[in-house]
C-alpha positions in Angstrom: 0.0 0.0 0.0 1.9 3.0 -1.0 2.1 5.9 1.8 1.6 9.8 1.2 4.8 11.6 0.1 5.6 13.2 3.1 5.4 9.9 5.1 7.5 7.8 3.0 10.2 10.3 3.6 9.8 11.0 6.9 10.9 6.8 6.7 14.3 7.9 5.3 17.3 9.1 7.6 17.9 11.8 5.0 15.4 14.2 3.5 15.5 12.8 -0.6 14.5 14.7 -3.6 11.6 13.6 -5.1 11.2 13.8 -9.5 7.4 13.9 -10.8 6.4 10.6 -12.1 5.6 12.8 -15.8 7.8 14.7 -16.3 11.2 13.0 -15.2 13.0 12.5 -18.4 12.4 16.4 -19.5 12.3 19.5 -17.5 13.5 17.4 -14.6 16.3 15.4 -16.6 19.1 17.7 -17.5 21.8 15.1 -19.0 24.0 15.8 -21.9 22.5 13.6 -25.2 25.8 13.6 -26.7 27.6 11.6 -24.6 27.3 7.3 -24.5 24.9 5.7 -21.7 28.1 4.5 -19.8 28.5 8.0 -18.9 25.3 9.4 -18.7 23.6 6.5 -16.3 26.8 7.6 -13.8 25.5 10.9 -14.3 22.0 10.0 -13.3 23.3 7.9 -10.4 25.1 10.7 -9.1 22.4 13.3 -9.4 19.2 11.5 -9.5 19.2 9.0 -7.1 20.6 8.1 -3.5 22.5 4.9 -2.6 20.9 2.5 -0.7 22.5 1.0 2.4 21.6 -2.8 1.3 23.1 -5.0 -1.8 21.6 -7.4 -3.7 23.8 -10.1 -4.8 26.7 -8.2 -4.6 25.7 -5.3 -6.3 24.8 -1.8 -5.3 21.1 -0.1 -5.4 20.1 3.2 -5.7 17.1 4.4 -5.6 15.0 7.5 -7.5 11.6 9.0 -5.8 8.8 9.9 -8.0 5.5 11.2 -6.9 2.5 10.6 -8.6 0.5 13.8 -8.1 -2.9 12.5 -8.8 -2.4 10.0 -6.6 -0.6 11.4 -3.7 1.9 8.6 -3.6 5.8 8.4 -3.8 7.5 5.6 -6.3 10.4 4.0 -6.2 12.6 3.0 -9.0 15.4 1.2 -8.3 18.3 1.1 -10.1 21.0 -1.7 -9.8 24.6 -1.9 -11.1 25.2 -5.6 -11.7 29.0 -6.4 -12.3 28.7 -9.2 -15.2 32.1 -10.7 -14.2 30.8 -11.5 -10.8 27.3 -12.4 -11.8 26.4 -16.3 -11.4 24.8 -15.7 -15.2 27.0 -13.3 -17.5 25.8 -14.1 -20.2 22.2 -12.6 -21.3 19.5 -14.8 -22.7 17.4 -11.8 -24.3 20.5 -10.9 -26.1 20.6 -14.2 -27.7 17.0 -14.6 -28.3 16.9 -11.3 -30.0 19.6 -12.2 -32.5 22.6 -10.2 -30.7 24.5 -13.4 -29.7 27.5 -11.8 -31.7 27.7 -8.6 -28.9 30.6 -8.9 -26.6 29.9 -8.9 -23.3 29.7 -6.3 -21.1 31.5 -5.3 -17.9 28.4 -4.3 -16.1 24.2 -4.7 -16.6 22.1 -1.7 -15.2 18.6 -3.2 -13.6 15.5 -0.3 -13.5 12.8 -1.9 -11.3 9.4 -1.0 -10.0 8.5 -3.2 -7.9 4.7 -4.2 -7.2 2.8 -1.8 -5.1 3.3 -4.1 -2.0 6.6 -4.1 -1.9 7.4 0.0 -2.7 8.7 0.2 0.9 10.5 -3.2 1.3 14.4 -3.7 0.4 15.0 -5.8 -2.9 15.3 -9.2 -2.3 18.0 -11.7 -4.5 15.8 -13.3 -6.2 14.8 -9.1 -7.9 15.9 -10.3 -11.5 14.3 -13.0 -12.0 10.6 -12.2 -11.4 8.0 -11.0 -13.8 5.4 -9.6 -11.4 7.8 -6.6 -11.3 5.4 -2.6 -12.4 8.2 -2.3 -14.7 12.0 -4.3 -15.1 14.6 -2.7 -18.0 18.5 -3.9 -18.1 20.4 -1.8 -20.1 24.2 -3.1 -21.0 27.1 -0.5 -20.4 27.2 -0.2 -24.5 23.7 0.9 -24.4 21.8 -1.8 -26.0 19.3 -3.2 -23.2 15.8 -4.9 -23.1 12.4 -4.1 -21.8 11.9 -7.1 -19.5 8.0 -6.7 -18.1 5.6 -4.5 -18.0 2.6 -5.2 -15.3 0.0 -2.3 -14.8 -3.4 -2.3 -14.0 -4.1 -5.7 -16.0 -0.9 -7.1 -14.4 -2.5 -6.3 -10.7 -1.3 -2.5 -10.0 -4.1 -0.6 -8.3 -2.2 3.1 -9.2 -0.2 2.5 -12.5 -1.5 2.0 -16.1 0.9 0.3 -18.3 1.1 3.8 -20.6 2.3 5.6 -17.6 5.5 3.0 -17.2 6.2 2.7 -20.9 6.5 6.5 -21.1 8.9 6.6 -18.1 10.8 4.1 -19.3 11.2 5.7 -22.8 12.0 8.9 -21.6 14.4 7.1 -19.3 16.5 5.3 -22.4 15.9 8.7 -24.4 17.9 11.0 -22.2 20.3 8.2 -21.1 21.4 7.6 -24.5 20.3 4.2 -24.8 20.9 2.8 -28.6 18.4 -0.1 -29.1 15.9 -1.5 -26.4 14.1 -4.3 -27.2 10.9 -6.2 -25.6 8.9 -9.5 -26.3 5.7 -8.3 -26.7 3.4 -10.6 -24.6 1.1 -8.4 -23.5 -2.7 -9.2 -23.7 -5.5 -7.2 -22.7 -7.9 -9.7 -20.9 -7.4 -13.4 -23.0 -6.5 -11.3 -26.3 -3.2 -10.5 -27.5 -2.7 -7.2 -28.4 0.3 -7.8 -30.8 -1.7 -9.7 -33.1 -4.8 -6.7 -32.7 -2.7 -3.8 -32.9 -0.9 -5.1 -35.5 -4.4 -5.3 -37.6 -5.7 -2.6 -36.6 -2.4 -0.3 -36.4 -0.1 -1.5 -38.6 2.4 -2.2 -35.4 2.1 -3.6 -31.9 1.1 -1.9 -29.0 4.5 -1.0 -27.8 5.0 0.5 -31.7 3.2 3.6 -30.3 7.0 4.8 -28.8 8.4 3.5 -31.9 9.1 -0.2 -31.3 9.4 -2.1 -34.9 10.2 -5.2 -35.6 13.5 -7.0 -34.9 12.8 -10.8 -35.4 10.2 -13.5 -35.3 10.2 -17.0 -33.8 10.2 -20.3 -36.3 12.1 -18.6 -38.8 9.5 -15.6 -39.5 10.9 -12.6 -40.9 10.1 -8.9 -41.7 9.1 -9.7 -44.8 6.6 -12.7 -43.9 5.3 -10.5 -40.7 4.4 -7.3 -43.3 2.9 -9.6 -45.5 1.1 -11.3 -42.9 -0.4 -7.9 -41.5 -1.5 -6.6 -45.2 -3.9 -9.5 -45.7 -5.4 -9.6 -42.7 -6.0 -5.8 -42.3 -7.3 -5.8 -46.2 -9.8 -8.2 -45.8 -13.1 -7.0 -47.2 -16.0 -6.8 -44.8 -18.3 -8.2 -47.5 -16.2 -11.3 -48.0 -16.1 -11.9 -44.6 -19.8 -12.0 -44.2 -19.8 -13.8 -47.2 -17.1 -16.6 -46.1 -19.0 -17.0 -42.7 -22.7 -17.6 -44.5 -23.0 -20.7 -43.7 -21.0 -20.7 -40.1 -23.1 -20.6 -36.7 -21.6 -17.2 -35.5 -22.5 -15.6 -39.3 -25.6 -13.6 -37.9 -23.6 -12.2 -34.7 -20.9 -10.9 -36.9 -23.0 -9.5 -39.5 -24.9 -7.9 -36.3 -21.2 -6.5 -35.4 -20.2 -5.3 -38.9 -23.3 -3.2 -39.5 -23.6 -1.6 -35.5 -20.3 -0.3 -36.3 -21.1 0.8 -39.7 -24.0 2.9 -38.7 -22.0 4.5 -36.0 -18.8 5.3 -38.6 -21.8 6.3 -41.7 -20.2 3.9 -43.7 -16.6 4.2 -43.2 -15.5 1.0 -42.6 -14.7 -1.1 -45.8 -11.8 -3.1 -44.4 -10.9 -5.4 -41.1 -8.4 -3.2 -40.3 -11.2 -0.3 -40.6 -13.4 -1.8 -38.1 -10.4 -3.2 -35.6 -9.0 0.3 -35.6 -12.7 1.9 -34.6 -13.5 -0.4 -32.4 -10.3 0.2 -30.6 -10.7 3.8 -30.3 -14.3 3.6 -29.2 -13.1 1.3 -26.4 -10.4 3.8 -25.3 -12.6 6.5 -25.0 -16.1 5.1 -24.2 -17.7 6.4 -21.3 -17.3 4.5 -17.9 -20.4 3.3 -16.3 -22.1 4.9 -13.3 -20.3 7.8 -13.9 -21.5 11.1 -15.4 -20.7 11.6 -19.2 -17.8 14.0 -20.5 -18.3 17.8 -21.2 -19.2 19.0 -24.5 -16.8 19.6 -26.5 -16.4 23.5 -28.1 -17.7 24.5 -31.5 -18.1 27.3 -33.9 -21.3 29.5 -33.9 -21.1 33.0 -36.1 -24.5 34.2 -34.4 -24.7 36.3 -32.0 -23.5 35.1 -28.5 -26.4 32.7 -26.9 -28.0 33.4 -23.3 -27.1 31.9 -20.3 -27.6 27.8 -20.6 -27.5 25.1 -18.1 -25.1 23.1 -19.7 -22.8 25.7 -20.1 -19.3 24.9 -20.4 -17.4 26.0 -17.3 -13.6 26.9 -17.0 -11.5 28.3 -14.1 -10.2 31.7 -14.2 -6.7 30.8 -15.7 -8.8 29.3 -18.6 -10.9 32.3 -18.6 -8.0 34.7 -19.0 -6.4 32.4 -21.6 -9.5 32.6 -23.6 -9.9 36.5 -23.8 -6.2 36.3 -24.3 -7.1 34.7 -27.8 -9.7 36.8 -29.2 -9.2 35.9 -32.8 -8.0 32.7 -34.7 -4.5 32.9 -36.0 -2.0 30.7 -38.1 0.3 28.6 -36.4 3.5 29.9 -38.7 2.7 33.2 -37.3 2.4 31.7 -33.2 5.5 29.7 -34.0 7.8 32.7 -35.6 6.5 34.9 -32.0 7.4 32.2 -29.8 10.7 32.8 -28.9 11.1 29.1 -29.1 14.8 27.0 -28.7 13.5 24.9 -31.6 13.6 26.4 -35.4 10.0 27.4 -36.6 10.1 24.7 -39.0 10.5 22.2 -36.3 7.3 23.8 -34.5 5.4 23.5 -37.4 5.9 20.1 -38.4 5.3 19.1 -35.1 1.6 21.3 -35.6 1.3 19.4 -38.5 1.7 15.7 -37.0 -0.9 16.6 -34.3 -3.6 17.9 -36.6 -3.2 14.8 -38.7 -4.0 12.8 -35.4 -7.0 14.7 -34.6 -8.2 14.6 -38.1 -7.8 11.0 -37.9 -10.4 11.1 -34.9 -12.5 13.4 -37.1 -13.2 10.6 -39.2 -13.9 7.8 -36.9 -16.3 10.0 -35.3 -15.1 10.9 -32.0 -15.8 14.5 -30.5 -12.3 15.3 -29.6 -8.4 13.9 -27.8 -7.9 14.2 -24.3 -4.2 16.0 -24.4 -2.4 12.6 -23.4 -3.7 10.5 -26.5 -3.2 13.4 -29.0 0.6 13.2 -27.4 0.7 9.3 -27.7 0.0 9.5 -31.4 1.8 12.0 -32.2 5.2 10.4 -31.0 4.6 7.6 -33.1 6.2 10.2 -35.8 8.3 12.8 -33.3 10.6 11.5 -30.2 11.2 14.3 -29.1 8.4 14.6 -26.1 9.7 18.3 -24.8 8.8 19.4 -28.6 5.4 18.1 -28.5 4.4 19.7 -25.0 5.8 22.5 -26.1 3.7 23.0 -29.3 0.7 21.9 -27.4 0.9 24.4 -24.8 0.6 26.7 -27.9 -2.5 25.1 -30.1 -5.5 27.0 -28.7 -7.8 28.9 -31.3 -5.1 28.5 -34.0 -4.9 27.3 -38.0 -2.8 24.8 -39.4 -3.6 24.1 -43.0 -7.3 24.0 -43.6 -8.0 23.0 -40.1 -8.8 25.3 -37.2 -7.7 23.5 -33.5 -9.4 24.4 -30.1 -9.2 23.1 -26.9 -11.5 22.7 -23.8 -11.3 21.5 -19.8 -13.6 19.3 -19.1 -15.5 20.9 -16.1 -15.9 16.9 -14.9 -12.3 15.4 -15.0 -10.2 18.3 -15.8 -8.9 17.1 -18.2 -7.7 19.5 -21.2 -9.1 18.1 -24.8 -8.3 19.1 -27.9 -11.0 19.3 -31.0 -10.5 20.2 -34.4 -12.4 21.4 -37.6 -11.7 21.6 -41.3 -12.6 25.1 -42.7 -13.6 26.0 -46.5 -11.5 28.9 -46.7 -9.3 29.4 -43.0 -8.3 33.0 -44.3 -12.0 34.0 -44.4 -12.6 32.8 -41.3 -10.1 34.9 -40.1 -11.3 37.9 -41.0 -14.5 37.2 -39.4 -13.6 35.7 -36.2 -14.7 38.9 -34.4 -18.3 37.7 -34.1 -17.5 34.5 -33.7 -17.7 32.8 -30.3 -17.7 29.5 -28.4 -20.8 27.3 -27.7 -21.2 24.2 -25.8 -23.2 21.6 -27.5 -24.0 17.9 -25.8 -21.8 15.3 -26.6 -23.1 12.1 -28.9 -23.1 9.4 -26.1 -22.3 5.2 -27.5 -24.6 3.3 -26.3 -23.5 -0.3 -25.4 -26.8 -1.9 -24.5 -27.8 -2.6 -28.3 -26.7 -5.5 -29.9 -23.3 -5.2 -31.3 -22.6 -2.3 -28.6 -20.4 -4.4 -26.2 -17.2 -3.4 -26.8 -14.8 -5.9 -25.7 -17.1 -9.0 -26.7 -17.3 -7.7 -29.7 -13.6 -7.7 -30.0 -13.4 -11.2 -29.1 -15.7 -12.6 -31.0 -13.9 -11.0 -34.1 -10.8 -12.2 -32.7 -11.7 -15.8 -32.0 -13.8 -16.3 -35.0 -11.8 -13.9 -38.0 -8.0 -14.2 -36.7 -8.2 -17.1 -35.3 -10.7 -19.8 -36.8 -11.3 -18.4 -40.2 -13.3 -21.0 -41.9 -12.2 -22.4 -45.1 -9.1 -20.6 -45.5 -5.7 -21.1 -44.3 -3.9 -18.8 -45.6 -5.7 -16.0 -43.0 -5.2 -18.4 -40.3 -1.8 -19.1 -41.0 -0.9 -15.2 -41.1 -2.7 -14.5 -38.0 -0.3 -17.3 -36.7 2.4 -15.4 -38.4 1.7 -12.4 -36.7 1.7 -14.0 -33.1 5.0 -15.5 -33.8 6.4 -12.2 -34.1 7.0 -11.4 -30.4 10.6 -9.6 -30.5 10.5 -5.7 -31.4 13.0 -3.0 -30.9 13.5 0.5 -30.8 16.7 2.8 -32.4 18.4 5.7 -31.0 20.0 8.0 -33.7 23.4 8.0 -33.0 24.5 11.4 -34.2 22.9 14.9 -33.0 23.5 18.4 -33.9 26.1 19.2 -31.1 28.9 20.8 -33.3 30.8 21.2 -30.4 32.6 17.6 -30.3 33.7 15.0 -32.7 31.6 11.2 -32.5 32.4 8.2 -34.0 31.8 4.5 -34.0 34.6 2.3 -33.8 34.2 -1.2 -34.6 37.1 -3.4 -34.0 38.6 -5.9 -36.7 40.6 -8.3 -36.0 41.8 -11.8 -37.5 41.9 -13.4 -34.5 38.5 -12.6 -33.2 36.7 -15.0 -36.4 38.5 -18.1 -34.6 36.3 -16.9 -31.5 33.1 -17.1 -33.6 30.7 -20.1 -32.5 27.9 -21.3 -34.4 25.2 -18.8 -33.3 28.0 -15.7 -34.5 27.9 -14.8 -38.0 29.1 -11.3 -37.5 31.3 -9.0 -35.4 29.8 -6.9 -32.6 28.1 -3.5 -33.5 30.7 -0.5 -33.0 31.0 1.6 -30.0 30.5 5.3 -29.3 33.6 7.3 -28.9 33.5 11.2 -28.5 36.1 13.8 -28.8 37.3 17.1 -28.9 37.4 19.5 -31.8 40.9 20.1 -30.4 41.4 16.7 -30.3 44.7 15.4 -32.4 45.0 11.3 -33.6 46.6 10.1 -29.7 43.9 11.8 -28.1 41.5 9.9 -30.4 43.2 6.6 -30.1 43.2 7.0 -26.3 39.3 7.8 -26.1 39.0 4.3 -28.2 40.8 2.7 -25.7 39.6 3.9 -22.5 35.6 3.6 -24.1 36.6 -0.7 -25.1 38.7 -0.9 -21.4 35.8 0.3 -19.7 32.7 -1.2 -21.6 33.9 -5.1 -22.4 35.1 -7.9 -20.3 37.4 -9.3 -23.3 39.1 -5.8 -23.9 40.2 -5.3 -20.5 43.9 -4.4 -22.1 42.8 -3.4 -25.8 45.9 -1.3 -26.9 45.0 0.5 -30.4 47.8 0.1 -33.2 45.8 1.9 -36.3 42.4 3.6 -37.5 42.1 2.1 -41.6 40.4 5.7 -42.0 43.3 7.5 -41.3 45.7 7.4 -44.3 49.1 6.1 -43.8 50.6 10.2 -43.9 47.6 11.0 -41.4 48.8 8.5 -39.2 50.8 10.7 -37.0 49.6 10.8 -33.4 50.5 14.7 -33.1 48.1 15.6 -35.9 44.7 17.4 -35.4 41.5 15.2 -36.3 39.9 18.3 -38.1 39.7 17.9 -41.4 41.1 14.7 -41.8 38.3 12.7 -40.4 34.5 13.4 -41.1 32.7 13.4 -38.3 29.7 11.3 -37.5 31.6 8.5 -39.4 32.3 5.0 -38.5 36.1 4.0 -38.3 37.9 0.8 -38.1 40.5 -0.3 -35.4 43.1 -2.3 -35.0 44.9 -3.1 -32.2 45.9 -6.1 -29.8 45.4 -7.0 -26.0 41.7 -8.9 -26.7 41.7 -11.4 -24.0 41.0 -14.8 -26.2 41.1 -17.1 -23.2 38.3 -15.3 -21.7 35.5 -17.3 -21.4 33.5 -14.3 -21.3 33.3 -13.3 -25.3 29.7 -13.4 -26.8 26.6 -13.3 -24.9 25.8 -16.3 -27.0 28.0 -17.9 -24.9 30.9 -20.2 -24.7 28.9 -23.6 -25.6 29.1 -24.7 -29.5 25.9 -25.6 -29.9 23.8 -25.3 -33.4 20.1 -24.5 -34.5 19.0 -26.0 -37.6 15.4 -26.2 -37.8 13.0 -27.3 -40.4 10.8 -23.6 -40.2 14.4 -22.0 -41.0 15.8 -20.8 -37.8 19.1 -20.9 -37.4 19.8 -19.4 -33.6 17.9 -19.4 -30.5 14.6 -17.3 -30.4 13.3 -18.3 -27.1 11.1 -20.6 -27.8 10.9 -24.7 -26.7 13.5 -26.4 -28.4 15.0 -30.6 -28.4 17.7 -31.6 -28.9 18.5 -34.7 -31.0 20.9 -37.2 -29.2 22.5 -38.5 -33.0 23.8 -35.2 -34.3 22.9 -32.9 -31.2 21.4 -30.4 -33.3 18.5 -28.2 -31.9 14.9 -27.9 -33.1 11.6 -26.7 -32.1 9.3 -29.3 -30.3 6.4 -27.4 -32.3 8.0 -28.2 -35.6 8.9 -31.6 -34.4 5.2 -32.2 -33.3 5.7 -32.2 -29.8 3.0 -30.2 -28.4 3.8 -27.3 -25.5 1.8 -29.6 -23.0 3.8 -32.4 -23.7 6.7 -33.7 -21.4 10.0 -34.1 -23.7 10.8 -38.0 -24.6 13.8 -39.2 -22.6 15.6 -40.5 -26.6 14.7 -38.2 -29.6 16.1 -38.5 -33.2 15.3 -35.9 -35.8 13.9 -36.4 -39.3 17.1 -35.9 -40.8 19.6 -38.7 -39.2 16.5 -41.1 -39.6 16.2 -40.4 -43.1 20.4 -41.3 -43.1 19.7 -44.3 -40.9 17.4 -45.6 -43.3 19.2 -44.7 -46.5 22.3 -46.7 -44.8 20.1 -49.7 -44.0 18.6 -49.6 -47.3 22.4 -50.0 -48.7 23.0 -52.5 -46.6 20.2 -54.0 -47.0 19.3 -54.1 -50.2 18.3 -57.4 -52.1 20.5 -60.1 -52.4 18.9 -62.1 -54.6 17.4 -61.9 -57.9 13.9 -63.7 -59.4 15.0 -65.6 -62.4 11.1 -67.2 -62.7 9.1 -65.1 -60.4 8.0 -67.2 -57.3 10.0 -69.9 -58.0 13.3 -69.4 -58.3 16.2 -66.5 -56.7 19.8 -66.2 -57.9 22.6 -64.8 -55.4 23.9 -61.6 -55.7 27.5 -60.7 -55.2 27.6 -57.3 -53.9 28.6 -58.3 -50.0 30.7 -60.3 -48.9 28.5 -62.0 -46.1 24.6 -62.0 -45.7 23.6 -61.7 -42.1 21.2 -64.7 -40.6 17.4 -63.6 -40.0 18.7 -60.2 -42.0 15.0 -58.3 -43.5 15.3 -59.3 -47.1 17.7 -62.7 -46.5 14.9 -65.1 -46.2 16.3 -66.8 -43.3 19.7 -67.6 -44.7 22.7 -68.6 -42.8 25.9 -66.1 -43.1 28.0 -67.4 -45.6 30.5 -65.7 -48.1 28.7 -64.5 -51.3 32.1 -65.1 -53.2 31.8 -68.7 -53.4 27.9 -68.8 -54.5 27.9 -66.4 -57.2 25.2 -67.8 -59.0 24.0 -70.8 -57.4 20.8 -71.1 -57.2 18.1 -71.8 -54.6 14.9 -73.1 -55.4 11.9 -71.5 -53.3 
C-alpha cells in the first residue's frame, strides 16, 4: 500500500529529492544527449538517485523518488549496477534470443525496477531479477543496447499505475540516457486477447510500436518480410467477403450484427478489417465508464450572435478564462510559431503542428468528438521522439490554424482534463477575417450506447478475434498469417546515434581483428556493432586513439587491455599521433580499429556464450529465439518441439532423433540391406547376388539364410 509523500520520507534518515512521475526525463532530466549511456547513467546515479544501504547479490542499489501527483503517492525506481564478471549468469539470454549473440559482453548490466505496489517500501530481495510480477523491469548493458523485460499495470494487478504511464517513463528514461536499441517481447494481452496480433491489424504495429518499437525478429524462422505480408492481408480483408465466407457458419448472424452496428455508428466508413479493428479500438479507449457522469461537450463554432445563459454551459476556471480573452481571434500557427521565442527552429514547430492535426483529423473521421491532451501526445510520437517538442507545441494550439483546419481546446468541467477538438474550414483566411463575431458554444456530446446488440465493446472484439483471426473458416492462408503475426514477439526501438552538437567530434569504432573469427561459435555470424567514442574539436589522432581505448577498457570484459595500433580511416601520412582530427576525419563516421590485448582465453566473449551448440530447424531458424527447443541425441542439433510435433503440453521424450539422421539411418540400411537375390522365374526361383561379402542370418530381405560368403555362391541357385 503505498504511503503519502511526506510519510515515505519521513521513513528515510535523509530528506530525498523527489522527480514527478511525468515529467522526469524532460524539465527534470538535465543530462547531456551527446555523450554514450556509460557516462550518462553515472550521471544519473550521481544526481538523481541516493545509494541505498543494502546490496543485492553483490551489487549496489540506488534508488530515485517519484510522486504521482494524482495519486498522492511516492515511487520507487530502483536502479542496480550488476557487475557481469561476478554475476552467477553473464551471459544474457534476451541478447541471444533477440539475435545479438555476436555482442561482446559487457563489464556491467544496469537493472530499473518498479516493484509491485506491496513491496514500494521493502528492500529488494535476491531473487529481484528473476521475477515478472515486477510494475516495470529494464537492463540496459554499459554499451547501451538493453531490453524491456516486463511491463505489469493495472491488468498485471497495479491498483495506481497503467501500463502507458510505465512505458513512457521508461522511454524517456532510455531517451535521455542515451540508450541505442531497447528491445521487448511483446506478450502483452488485454484480458485473453493478444494485443500484438490486434494492434498489429488494426495499427499496422504492436502496441509498444506507439513509442516507436518495430520489428526486430520473429520465432520459427519468421521474418520482416513474412510478418508485413502477414499484417497486409489480414488488415485488407473486405468486410463483404467476410460475411460472405462465414454464410454458412453458426456465429455468421452475430458478426454480420457487429459489422453493420459499427457501420451505422462510422456512416459507412469502414470497408476493411483493419477499418473496423482500428474503430472499435478507439471507441473502447474513449467510451464512457459506467455509473459515472458523461464527459463535457466539447467547443464549436457558432457566427450568431452570443447565446444566453444555458445550463449546460461549459465552465472553465479563471486561468482558462483569461487564456481565452487572451485569444480573441483565430490565428496561423506559422505566425504563433515565428513569436514564440522558441529554442526549436520554426520549422520544427510547425511540423510538429502538422503531425498533431493529422492525429485529430484521424479522430475526425472515426467520429469521436475530440483527444484528451495525453492521447493526442501518444499519437503523435509515433512520428516525433522528441516529447519536450510536443508539449511544447501543445501548450501553444489554442484557437489556431494549421492548414485547412482550425484546433481548439477545452477543460472538461468533470475530470479536468484539457481536450483538444478540431475542424476543417472551407476557406481558414476568411474565417479569419470574421472571427470577431465568432464565439464559443457548448453543444451535448453524442453518447455510445452499449446496450444494443453489437454495442459491447470488448465482446465484440473477441468474438472477431476468435472467429476472423483465429478460426477463419475455409481458409488457411488468413489463419496461418494470424499465426504469423503471433510469432512475431521480439521488437526493438533505435536511437539516432548522431545529433547536432557541433561542439565535439563522434564516431563509432568497430574493432577488426583476425583473431577474433577463430572466436566465432555457431550462433556468430558477424562481429559486434561498434561503439560510441566522443572527442574534442581540439582533439589530435593520440587523443582519439586514447578515447578508443579507454571507451573498449571500460565497456567489455574481453578488452580489458585493448591497446590500439591503427584507425584504416586515417591514411598512412595522417597516421601521425601529433596531428589534429579536423579535417582529416569526417565526423559522425564509423572508423575501423586495429589493435591487440583482446583477451582470447576469456570465457566471457559473446553473450551467446561459450557452448558450441547449433540450431537448424526445419521452419528455418538458425539461432535461439526463445522458444521450446530438443535436442537430438544423434547429431545434437537443436529444433523446435512445435515443428517436431511435440506439443507445448507435452513432457519431452527421454531419446529423440530428428527427421534428418532417420532419413540417413534408413538410406544406410537400405544400402545394406538391399536385395540379395534376384527372381530368375518369379516365385520360384532366386539367384545370389555378389555385392557383399556376407549375408547376415534372420537379416529383412535374407529369407532366413545362414551367413555365408557370397564369393563362393555367385550364381548358385536356390529353389523356393
Amino acid at each position: 500500500m503505498p504511503l503519502p509523500i511526506m510519510d515515505t520520507c519521513r521513513k528515510r534518515k535523509r530528506k530525498p529529492s523527489v522527480y514527478s512521475l511525468q515529467r522526469l526525463g524532460e524539465e527534470e532530466f538535465p543530462i547531456s544527449r551527446s555523450g554514450s549511456f556509460r557516462d550518462n547513467v553515472r550521471v544519473f546515479l550521481r544526481d538523481f538517485a541516493e545509494v541505498e544501504e543494502y546490496n543485492v547479490r553483490g551489487s549496489p542499489v540506488w534508488c530515485t523518488l517519484l510522486s504521482h501527483e494524482a495519486k498522492n503517492t511516492v515511487i520507487p525506481l530502483y536502479t542496480i549496477e550488476e557487475d557481469v564478471v561476478r554475476s552467477s549468469e553473464p551471459y544474457c539470454d534476451h541478447c541471444r534470443c533477440t539475435g545479438w549473440s555476436n555482442h561482446f559482453v559487457s563489464k556491467r548490466k544496469y537493472h530499473f525496477i518498479i516493484p509491485v505496489d506491496a513491496e514500494w517500501d521493502l528492500p529488494l530481495e535476491d531473487d529481484v531479477f528473476d521475477l515478472q510480477t515486477h510494475l516495470l523491469h529494464g537492463l540496459i548493458h554499459t554499451n547501451g543496447f538493453g531490453h524491456l523485460i516486463c511491463v505489469n499495470g493495472l491488468e498485471g494487478g497495479s491498483r495506481y499505475l497503467c501500463g502507458r504511464e510505465m512505458v513512457d517513463l521508461w522511454d524517456r528514461i532510455c531517451t535521455n540516457l542515451g540508450a541505442r536499441m531497447i528491445t521487448v517481447e511483446d506478450l502483452s494481452k488485454k484480458r485473453s486477447l493478444d494485443l500484438r496480433l490486434l494492434y498489429g491489424v488494426a495499427y499496422g504495429h504492436s502496441w509498444f510500436g506507439r513509442w516507436g518499437y518495430k520489428f526486430c525478429r520473429g520465432s520459427y524462422g519468421v521474418t520482416k518480410n513474412d510478418y508485413e505480408n502477414a499484417i497486409e492481408l489480414l488488415g485488407s480483408l473486405e468486410l463483404d467477403q467476410i460475411e460472405f465466407d462465414f454464410g454458412e457458419h453458426r456465429q455468421c448472424k452475430r458478426i454480420k450484427q457487429v459489422f453493420r452496428h459499427y457501420r451505422e455508428m462510422s456512416e459507412g466508413h469502414l470497408k476493411t478489417f483493419k477499418d473496423l479493428l482500428r474503430f472499435i479500438l478507439i471507441i473502447k479507449s474513449h467510451a464512457p465508464k459506467k455509473n459515472k457522469l458523461h464527459s463535457a461537450p466539447p467547443p464549436t463554432l457558432s457566427t450568431d450572435s452570443p447565446p444566453k445563459k444555458r445550463s449546460n454551459r461549459l465552465f472553465m476556471k479563471k486561468s482558462d478564462a483569461v487564456e481565452s480573452e487572451k485569444s480573441q481571434g483565430y490565428r496561423s500557427y506559422s505566425t504563433v510559431a515565428a513569436n514564440l521565442g522558441s529554442r526549436w527552429p520554426v520549422r520544427r514547430l510547425e511540423y510538429a503542428a502538422e503531425v498533431i492535426v493529422e492525429a485529430l483529423k484521424e479522430m475526425k473521421v472515426l467520429k469521436q468528438s475530440g483527444m484528451t491532451r495525453q492521447d493526442v501526445r501518444d499519437s503523435a510520437r509515433l512520428h516525433i521522439g522528441d516529447t519536450g517538442l510536443l508539449d511544447y507545441v501543445l501548450k501553444s494550439m489554442n484557437n489556431v490554424i494549421v492548414g485547412n483546419a482550425l484546433v481548439q481546446r477545452y477543460v472538461d468541467p468533470l475530470t479536468r482534463i484539457l481536450h483538444y477538438t478540431i475542424q476543417e474550414l472551407d476557406d481558414a483566411t476568411k474565417l479569419v477575417e470574421q472571427k470577431k463575431d465568432a464565439v464559443i458554444e457548448a453543444v451535448p456530446l453524442r453518447v455510445v450506447s452499449e446496450s444494443k446488440a453489437g454495442g459491447h465493446v470488448h465482446g465484440d472484439l473477441l468474438l472477431l478475434y476468435t472467429n476472423v483471426l483465429v478460426n477463419y473458416p475455409k481458409s488457411e492462408s488468413v489463419r496461418s498469417a494470424a499465426q504469423v503475426v503471433l510469432d512475431s514477439k521480439h521488437f526493438v526501438k533505435e536511437w539516432p546515434l548522431w545529433d547536432n552538437d557541433d561542439k565535439i567530434f563522434r564516431f563509432v569504432c568497430r574493432i577488426n581483428n583476425p583473431s577474433l573469427i577463430d572466436l566465432r561459435t555457431e550462433q556468430v555470424t558477424e562481429l559486434p556493432p561498434g561503439e560510441l567514442v566522443t572527442v574534442s574539436l581540439q582533439a589530435t589522432v593520440f587523443d582519439l586513439k586514447q578515447a578508443i581505448e579507454e571507451t573498449f577498457r571500460d565497456t567489455y570484459c574481453i578488452l580489458t587491455n585493448f591497446e590500439v595500433n591503427e584507425i584504416d580511416e586515417l591514411k598512412e601520412d595522417d597516421d601521425d599521433d601529433s596531428n589534429l582530427l579536423f579535417g582529416k576525419l569526417e565526423p559522425c563516421s564509423a572508423l575501423t580499429v586495429r589493435g591487440d590485448g583482446i583477451d582470447l582465453e576469456s570465457t566471457l566473449k559473446f553473450q551467446g556464450g561459450s557452448d558450441t551448440w547449433m540450431v537448424k530447424c526445419v521452419c528455418r531458424a538458425r539461432d535461439d529465439d526463445g522458444e521450446r527447443m530438443i535436442s537430438c541425441d544423434v547429431c545434437e542439433v537443436w529444433q523446435h518441439t512445435r515443428c517436431c510435433g511435440i506439443d507445448d503440453s507435452d513432457t519431452l521424450p527421454p531419446l529423440y532423433v530428428c527427421s534428418s539422421c532417420c532419413d540417413e539411418f534408413a538410406e544406410q540400411q537400405k544400402r545394406v540391406l538391399q536385395p540379395k537375390y534376384e527372381f530368375q522365374n518369379p516365385g520360384q526361383m532366386l539367384m545370389l547376388g555378389a555385392a557383399d561379402d556376407y549375408f547376415a542370418e534372420e537379416d529383412e530381405g535374407c529369407l532366413g539364410m545362414m551367413m555365408f560368403p557370397s564369393e563362393s555362391f555367385v550364381s548358385e541357385q536356390f529353389i523356393l
